[in-house]
C-alpha positions in Angstrom: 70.7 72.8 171.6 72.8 70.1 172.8 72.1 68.1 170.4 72.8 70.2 167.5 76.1 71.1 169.5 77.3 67.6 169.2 76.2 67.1 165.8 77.8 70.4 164.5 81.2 69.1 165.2 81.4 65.6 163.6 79.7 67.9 160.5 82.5 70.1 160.9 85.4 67.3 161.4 83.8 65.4 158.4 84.3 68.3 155.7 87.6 69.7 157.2 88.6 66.0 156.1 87.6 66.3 153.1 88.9 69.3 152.2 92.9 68.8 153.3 92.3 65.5 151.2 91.4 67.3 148.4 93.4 70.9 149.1 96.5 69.7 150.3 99.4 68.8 147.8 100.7 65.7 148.0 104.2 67.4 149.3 103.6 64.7 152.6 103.3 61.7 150.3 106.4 58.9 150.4 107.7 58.6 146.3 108.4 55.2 144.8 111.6 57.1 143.5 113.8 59.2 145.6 115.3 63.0 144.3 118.0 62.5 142.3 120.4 65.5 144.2 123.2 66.1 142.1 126.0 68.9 142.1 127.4 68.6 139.0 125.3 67.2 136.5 122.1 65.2 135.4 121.4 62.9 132.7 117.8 61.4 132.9 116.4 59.2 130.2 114.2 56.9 129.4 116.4 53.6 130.0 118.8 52.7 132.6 121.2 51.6 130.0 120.9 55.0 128.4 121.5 57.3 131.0 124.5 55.4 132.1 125.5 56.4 128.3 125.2 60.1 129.6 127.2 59.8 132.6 130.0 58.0 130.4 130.1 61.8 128.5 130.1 63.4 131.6 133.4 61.6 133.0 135.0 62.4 130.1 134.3 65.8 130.3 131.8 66.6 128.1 129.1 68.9 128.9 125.2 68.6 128.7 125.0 69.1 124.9 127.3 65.8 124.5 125.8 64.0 127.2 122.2 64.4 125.6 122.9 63.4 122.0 125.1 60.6 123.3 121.9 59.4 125.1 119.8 60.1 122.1 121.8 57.7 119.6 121.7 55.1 122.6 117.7 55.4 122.8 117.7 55.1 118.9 119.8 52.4 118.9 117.5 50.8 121.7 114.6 51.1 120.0 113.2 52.9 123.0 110.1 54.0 121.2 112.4 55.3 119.0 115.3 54.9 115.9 117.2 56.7 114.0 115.0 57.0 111.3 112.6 59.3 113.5 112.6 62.8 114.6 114.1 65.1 117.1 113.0 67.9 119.4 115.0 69.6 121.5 115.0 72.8 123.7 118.8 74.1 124.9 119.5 76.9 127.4 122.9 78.5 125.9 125.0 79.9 129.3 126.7 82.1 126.9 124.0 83.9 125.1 121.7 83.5 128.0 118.8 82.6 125.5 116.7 79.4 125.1 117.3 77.5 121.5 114.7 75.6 119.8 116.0 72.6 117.3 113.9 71.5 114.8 114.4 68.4 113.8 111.2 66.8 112.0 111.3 64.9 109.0 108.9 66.2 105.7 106.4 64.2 103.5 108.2 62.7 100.8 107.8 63.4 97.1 104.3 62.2 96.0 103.0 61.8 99.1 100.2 64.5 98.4 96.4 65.0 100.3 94.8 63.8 96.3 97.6 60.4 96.7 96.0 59.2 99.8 92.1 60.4 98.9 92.5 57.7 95.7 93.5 55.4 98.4 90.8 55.7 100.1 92.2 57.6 103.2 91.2 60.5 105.3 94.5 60.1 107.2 98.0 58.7 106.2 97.9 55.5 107.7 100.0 54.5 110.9 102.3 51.6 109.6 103.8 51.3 106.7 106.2 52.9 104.1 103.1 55.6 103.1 103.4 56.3 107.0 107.1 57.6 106.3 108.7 61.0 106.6 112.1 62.1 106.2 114.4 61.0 108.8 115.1 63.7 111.7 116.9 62.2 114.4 120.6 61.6 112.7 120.1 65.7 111.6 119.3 66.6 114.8 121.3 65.3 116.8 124.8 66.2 114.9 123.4 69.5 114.5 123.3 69.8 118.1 126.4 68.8 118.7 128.2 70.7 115.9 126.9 73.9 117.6 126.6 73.4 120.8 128.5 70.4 122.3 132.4 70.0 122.8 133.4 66.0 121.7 133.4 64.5 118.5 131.0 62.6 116.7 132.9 59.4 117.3 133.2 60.0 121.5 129.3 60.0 121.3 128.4 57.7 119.3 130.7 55.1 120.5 128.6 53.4 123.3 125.6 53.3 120.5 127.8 51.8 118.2 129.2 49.0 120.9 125.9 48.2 121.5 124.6 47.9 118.0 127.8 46.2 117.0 128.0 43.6 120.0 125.1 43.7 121.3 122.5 44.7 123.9 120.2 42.8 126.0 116.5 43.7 124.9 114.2 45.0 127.7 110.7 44.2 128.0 109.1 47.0 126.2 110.6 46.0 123.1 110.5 42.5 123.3 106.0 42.9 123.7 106.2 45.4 120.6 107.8 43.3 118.6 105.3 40.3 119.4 102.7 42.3 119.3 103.2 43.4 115.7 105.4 40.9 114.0 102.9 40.1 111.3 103.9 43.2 110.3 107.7 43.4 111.0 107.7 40.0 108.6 106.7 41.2 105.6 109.5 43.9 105.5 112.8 42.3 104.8 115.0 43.9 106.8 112.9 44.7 109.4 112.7 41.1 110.2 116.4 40.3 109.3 116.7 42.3 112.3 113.9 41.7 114.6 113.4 37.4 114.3 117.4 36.2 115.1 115.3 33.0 116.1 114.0 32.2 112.5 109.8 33.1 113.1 110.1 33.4 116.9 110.0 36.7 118.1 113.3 37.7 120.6 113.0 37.0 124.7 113.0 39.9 126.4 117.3 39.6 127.5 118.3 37.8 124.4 121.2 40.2 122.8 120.5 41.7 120.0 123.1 42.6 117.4 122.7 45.3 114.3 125.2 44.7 112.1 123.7 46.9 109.7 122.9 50.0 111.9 126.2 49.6 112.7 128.1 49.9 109.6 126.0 53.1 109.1 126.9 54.5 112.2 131.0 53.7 111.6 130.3 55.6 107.9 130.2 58.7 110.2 132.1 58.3 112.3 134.7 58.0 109.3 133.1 61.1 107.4 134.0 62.5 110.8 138.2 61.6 110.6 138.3 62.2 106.9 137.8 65.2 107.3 139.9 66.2 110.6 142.8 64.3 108.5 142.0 67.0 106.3 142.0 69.8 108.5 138.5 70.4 108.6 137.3 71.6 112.1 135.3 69.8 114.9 132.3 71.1 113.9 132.5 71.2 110.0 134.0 67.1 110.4 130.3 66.6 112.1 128.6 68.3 109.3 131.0 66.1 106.7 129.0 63.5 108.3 125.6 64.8 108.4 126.3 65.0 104.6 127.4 61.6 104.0 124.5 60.4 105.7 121.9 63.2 103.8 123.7 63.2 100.8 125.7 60.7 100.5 126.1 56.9 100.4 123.9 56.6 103.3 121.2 58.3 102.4 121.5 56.2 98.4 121.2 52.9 100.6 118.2 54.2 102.5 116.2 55.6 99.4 117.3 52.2 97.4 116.2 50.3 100.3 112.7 52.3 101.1 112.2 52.3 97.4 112.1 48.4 97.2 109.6 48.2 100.0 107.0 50.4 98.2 108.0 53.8 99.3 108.6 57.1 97.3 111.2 58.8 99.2 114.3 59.9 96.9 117.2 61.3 96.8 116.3 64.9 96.6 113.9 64.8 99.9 116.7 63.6 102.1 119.5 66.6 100.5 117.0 69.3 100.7 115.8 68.5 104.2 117.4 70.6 106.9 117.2 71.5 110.7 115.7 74.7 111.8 117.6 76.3 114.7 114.7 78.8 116.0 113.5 81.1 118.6 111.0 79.1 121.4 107.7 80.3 122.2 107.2 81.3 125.3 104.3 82.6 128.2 104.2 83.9 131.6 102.8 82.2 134.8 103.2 84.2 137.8 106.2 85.3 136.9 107.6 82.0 135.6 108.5 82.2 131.7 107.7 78.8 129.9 109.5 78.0 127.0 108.0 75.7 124.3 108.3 74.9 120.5 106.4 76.8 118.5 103.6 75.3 116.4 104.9 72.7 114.3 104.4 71.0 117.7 102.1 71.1 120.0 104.1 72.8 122.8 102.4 75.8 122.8 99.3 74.3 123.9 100.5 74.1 127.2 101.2 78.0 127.2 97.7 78.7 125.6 95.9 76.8 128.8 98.2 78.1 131.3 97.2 81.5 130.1 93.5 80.7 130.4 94.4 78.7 133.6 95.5 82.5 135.1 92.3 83.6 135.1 91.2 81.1 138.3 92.1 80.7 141.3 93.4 77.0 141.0 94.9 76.8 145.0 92.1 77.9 146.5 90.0 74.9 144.2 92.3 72.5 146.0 94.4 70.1 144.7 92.7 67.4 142.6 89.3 68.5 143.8 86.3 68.3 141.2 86.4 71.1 140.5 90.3 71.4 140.1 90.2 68.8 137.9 87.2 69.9 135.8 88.5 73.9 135.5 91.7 72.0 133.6 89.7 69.7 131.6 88.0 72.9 130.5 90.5 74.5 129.8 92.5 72.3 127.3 88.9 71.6 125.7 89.9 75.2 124.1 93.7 75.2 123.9 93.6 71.8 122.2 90.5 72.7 119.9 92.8 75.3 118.9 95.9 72.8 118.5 94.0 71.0 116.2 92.7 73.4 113.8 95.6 76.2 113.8 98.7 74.4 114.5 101.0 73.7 111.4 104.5 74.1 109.4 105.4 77.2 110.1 107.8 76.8 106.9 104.4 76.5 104.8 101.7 78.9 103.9 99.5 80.2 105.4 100.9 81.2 108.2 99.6 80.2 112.0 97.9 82.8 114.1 100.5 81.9 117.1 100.6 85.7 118.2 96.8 85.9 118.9 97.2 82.1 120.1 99.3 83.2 123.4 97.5 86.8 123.6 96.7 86.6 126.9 93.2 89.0 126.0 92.2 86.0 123.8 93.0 83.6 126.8 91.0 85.7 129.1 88.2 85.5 126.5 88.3 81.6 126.2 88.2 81.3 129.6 85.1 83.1 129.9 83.5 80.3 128.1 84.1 77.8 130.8 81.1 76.4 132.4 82.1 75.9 136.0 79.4 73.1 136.4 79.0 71.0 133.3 81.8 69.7 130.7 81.6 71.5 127.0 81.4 68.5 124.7 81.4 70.6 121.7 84.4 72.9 123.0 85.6 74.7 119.8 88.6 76.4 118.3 88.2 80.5 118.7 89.0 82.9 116.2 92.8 84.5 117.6 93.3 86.5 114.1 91.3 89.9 116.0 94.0 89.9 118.7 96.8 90.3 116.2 95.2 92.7 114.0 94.2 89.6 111.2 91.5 88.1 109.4 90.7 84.6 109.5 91.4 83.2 106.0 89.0 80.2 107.1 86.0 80.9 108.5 83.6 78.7 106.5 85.8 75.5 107.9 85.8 76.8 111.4 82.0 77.2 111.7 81.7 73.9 110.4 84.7 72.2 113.2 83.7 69.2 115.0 81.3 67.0 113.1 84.2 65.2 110.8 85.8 63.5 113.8 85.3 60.2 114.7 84.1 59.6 118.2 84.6 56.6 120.4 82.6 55.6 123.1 82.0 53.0 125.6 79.5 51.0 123.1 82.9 49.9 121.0 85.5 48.6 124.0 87.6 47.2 120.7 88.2 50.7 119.1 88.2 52.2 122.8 91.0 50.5 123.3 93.0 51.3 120.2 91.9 54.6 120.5 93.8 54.7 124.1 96.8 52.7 123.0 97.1 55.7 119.8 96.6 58.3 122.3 100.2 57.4 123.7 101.8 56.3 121.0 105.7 56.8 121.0 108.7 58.7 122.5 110.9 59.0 124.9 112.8 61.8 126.9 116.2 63.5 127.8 117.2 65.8 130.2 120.7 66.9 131.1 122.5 69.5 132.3 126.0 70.6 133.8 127.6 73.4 137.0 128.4 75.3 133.2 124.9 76.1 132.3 123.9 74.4 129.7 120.7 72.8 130.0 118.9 70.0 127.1 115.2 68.8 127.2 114.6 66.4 124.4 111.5 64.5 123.0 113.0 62.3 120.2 110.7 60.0 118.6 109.5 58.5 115.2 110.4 55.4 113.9 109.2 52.7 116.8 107.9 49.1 116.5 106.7 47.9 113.8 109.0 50.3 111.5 109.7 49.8 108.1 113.8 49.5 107.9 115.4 51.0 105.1 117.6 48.6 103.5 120.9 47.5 104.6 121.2 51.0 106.8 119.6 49.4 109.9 117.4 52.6 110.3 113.9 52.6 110.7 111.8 54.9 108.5 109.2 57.1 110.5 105.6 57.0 111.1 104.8 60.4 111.7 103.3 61.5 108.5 100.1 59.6 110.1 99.6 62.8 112.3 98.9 64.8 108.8 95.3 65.3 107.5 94.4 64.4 104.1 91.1 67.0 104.0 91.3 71.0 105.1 87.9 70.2 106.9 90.2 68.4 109.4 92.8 71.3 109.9 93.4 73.3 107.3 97.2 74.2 108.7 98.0 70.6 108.5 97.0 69.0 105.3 100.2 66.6 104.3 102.1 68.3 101.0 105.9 67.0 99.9 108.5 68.9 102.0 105.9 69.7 104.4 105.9 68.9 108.5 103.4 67.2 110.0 102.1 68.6 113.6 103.7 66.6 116.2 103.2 65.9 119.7 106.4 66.1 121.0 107.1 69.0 123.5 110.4 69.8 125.3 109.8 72.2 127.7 112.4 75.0 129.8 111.3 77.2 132.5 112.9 80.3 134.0 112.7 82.8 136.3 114.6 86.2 137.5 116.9 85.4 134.7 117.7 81.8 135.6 116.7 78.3 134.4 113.7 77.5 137.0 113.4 73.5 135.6 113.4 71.5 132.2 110.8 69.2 131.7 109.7 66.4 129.3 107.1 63.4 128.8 106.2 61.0 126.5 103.0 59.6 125.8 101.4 61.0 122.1 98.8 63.4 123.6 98.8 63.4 127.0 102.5 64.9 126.8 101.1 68.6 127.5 98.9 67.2 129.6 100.9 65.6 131.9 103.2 68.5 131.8 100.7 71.1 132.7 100.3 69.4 135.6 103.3 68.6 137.0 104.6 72.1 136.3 101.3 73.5 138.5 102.6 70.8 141.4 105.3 72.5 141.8 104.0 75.9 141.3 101.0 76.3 142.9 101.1 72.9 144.9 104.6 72.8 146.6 105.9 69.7 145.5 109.1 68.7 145.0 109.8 67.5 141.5 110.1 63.9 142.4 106.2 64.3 143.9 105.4 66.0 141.0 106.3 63.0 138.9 104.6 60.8 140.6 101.8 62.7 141.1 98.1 62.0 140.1 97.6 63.1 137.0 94.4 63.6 135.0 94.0 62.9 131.0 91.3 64.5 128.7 90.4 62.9 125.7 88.5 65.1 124.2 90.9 66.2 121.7 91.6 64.8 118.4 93.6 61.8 118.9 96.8 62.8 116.7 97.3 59.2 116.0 95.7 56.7 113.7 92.1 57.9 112.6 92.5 60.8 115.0 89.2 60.2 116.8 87.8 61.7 120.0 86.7 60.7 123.1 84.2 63.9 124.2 84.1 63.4 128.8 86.0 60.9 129.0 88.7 61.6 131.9 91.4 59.2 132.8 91.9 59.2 136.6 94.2 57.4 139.2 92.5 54.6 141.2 92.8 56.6 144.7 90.6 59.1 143.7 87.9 59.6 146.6 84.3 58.9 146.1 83.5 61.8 146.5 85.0 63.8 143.6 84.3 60.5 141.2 80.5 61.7 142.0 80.6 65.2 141.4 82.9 64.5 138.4 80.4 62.1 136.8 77.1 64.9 137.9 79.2 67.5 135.7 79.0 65.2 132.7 82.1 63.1 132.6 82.7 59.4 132.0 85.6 58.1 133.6 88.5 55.5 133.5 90.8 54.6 136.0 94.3 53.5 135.9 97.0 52.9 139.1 99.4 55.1 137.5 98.4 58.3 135.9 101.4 60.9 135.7 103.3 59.7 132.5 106.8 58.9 132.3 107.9 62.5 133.2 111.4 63.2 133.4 112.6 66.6 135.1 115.5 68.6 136.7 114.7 71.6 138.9 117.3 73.7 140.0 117.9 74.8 142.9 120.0 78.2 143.7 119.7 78.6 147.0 121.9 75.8 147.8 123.5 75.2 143.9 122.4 72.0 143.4 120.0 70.2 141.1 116.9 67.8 142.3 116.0 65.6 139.0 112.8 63.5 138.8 112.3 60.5 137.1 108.8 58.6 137.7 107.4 55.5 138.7 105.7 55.2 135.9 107.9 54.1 133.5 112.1 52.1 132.8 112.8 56.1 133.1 116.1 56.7 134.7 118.8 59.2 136.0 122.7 59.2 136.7 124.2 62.0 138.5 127.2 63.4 140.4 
């Protein structure tokens, strides 16, 4: 008896160790960053340089709405990920109407660029460089659109640091600098993308080394004088900003961009850019535990993240423990479905047939997905459901949905060449924006489109997007989503708001390609059901599926394979790897989240920008 006495103990000591390891939250951790407490207002971003831009609006009294799209035409101009010639996403909380906005700002597959043009090329996917790559640009839309409605200043107040900068000069940061090496065989053979990108003759620019746009410039001054033309005229504030979203749509601009796309192969005219427009829409949203999460509806993938917290409500994730195996494995389970669904269902709204979103967030089909969760072994084959039954439908495709899953290309550890292309696609692109003000107005942006190597267009200085490679040329590979002229392609990019009792809760965006949801999930479930603050949450260790289709380049999959951070115990690596997975390891793993969370006890706002990334806040 004594002897089992003294062994019972050290047994005892030995698992209570393990499980506060694996249960606790890492609420007692030191962060790399601190909180950025603030009691006026936030602007986070994804450069230094950037954000500063936001707190320049701020000072001059502007209010979130100004702040954010003067920090999105910095970005652009930065090439942070990013230009003008990409697209824009954005989620507002209006204090007036007490509702949350959705701006739609995605550019549309230009004339000719049909599924049968790319089949007699030879493609199952528009490719991921290149003027066929191109859709309509977003971002210049977006973000006047935005301001027109919603902000106070004038066109010219924020777009004046983006035009010093492109005009004089900015120092280049390191990101940059390594894209443009890494790709300027491409960036050469398009004129004006290496006017702009080789100052140095064929050496690519040191990461410091100013660089001057002259030509983005000059575009940039064209609205702000479409802008005071039309005040000297007696136009308003907003309809001056929309006199400039026409020049540049309509106008001489938009000639200069279609002459100049035109001569480097591409088929974009006239017409595509006039007849493009932003969508001002209603959000999705969902409940969790009486939080409401606000998302874009399904011309993104934004709603993924609601469909797996609504599965996700049907265990009991705190009492799992926090980044225990089987913590980790219940989520990897559970976006299995939700993204299986993302990547046969989601689509243009704006194009027939029309998405199943209601039966997507039922939360009866969520509780039926999650029945098909095997707590013990990962579901290599995880399929989209049928959602149509929960709204009252009938599939119109069932023939393509009992045949998902053996078109996609999938990448293993036998191929460590296209394993790693398939990881650098997986998080291709984007930045983020928060802001918001003691008035109520609140901004989460995901801008992107358009990054390194883009195609410029002409002598505007803007780069044309590559977002039509997230089409599919073949209904096999998502019916929803097969690339017609004037159509949308399903993006990534996911702003995200949350409230509760009435009250923004916290606003929330990543980039990274498809991890964004990801990443998001989880740091919204540190705070929730782990007690972190957001700054912990940002920082936090992260896990990344990819088993979904990569939305990128040949849009392969990676069925098991988990992406974990380095600190993960033994113990869990073991049990993870007896369940089926094969995993990777990185010393960061949360994405470059960028957050504010507000807090109304003491009326102040905590933002979160983390260590994994140039991301970076300003606040007062």
């Amino acid at each position: 008896m004594r002897r089992a006495s003294n062994i019972m103990p050290k047994t005892f000591l030995i698992l209570a160790f393990a499980l506060s390891l694996a249960a606790a939250p890492v609420a007692a951790q030191r962060t790399e960053k601190p909180v950025l407490h603030a009691k006026h207002w936030v602007a986070i971003t994804g450069k230094p340089m950037a954000a500063t831009v936001g707190a320049m609006m701020f000072q001059k009294g502007g209010n979130a709405v100004d702040a954010a799209t003067a920090m999105l035409a910095a970005v652009s101009t930065m090439w942070d990920v990013l230009s003008w010639g990409g697209e824009t996403q954005a989620l507002i909380y209006n204090p007036n109407t007490k509702k949350v906005i959705g701006i739609n700002a995605l550019g549309v597959a230009p004339t000719g660029a049909t599924a049968e043009y790319f089949r007699k090329k030879g493609m199952r996917y528009p490719p991921e460089y290149g003027v066929d790559a191109m859709v309509t640009p977003g971002t210049p839309g977006g973000l006047m659109t935005m301001l027109a409605e919603y902000g106070t200043m004038h066109l010219s107040d924020v777009l004046a640091p983006a035009i010093e900068m492109a005009e004089n000069g900015y120092p280049l940061e390191g990101d940059a600098v390594r894209s443009i090496r890494m790709y300027q065989d491409s960036l050469k053979k398009w004129p004006y993308s290496r006017a702009v990108f080789f100052p140095n003759g064929d050496q690519p620019p040191e990461e410091g080394q100013i660089l001057v746009q002259k030509d983005l410039a000059a575009t940039l001054h064209k609205l702000v004088d479409a802008e005071a033309a039309a005040l000297k005229a007696g136009k308003s504030r907003k309809e001056a900003i929309y006199a400039a979203y026409d020049r540049f749509y309509k106008g001489d601009i938009a000639r200069e961009y279609v002459r100049g796309a035109d001569e480097q192969g591409s088929r974009v005219t006239m017409q595509d850019l006039a007849s493009w427009k932003v969508h001002i829409e209603e959000p999705v949203e969902t409940s969790y535990k009486g939080i409401e999460v606000y998302k874009l509806t399904h011309w993104v993938q934004g709603p993924v993240m609601l469909q797996t917290l609504n599965i996700l409500e049907n265990f009991d994730l705190e009492s799992m423990g926090y980044n225990s195996a089987r913590y980790l494995h219940t989520l990897y389970q559970a976006m299995n479905l939700a993204y299986a669904d993302r990547d046969f269902y989601y689509g243009d709204p704006y194009f027939p047939p029309k998405e199943p979103i209601e039966g997507l967030l039922s939360k009866a089909y969520a509780k039926d997905r999650a029945k098909l969760i095997d707590p013990d072994h990962n579901d290599p084959h995880a399929a989209p459901g049928d959602p149509y039954p929960y709204q009252g439908g009938v599939n119109p495709f069932p023939k393509l949905l009992a045949q998902w899953g053996g078109h996609a290309k999938n990448v293993g550890e036998s191929d460590p060449v296209a394993l790693r292309h398939f990881e650098q696609e997986f998080y291709d692109g984007t930045t983020s924006i928060e802001a918001a003000d003691t008035l109520g107005w609140v901004v989460s942006v995901t801008p992107s489109g358009g990054w390194i190597p883009a195609v410029i267009a002409g002598r505007t200085g803007v780069g044309m997007s590559e977002r039509a490679q997230s089409f599919v040329v073949d209904s096999v590979d998502g019916p929803y989503n097969v690339i017609e002229p004037g159509k949308r392609p399903r993006a990534t990019l996911t702003p995200t708001i949350a409230m509760k009792d009435g009250k923004v809760l916290m606003a929330m965006a990543v980039q990274g390609g498809d991890s964004q949801d990801q990443n998001l999930l989880q740091f919204f479930l540190n705070m929730v059901d782990f007690g972190m603050n957001p700054q912990e949450a940002a920082e936090a260790a992260n896990m990344n599926s990819f088993q979904m289709r990569s939305s990128f380049g040949d849009h392969a999959i990676s069925p098991g394979r988990m992406l974990l951070r380095s600190d993960v115990p033994p113990w869990v690596r073991s049990k993870l790897r007896s369940m089926g997975y094969t995993l990777t390891f990185a010393d960061r793993t949360s994405g470059p989240i960028n957050a504010i969370w507000f807090d109304w006890k003491h009326g102040s706002f905590w933002g979160a920008s983390s260590n994994y990334g140039d991301d970076y806040g300003v606040v007062w």
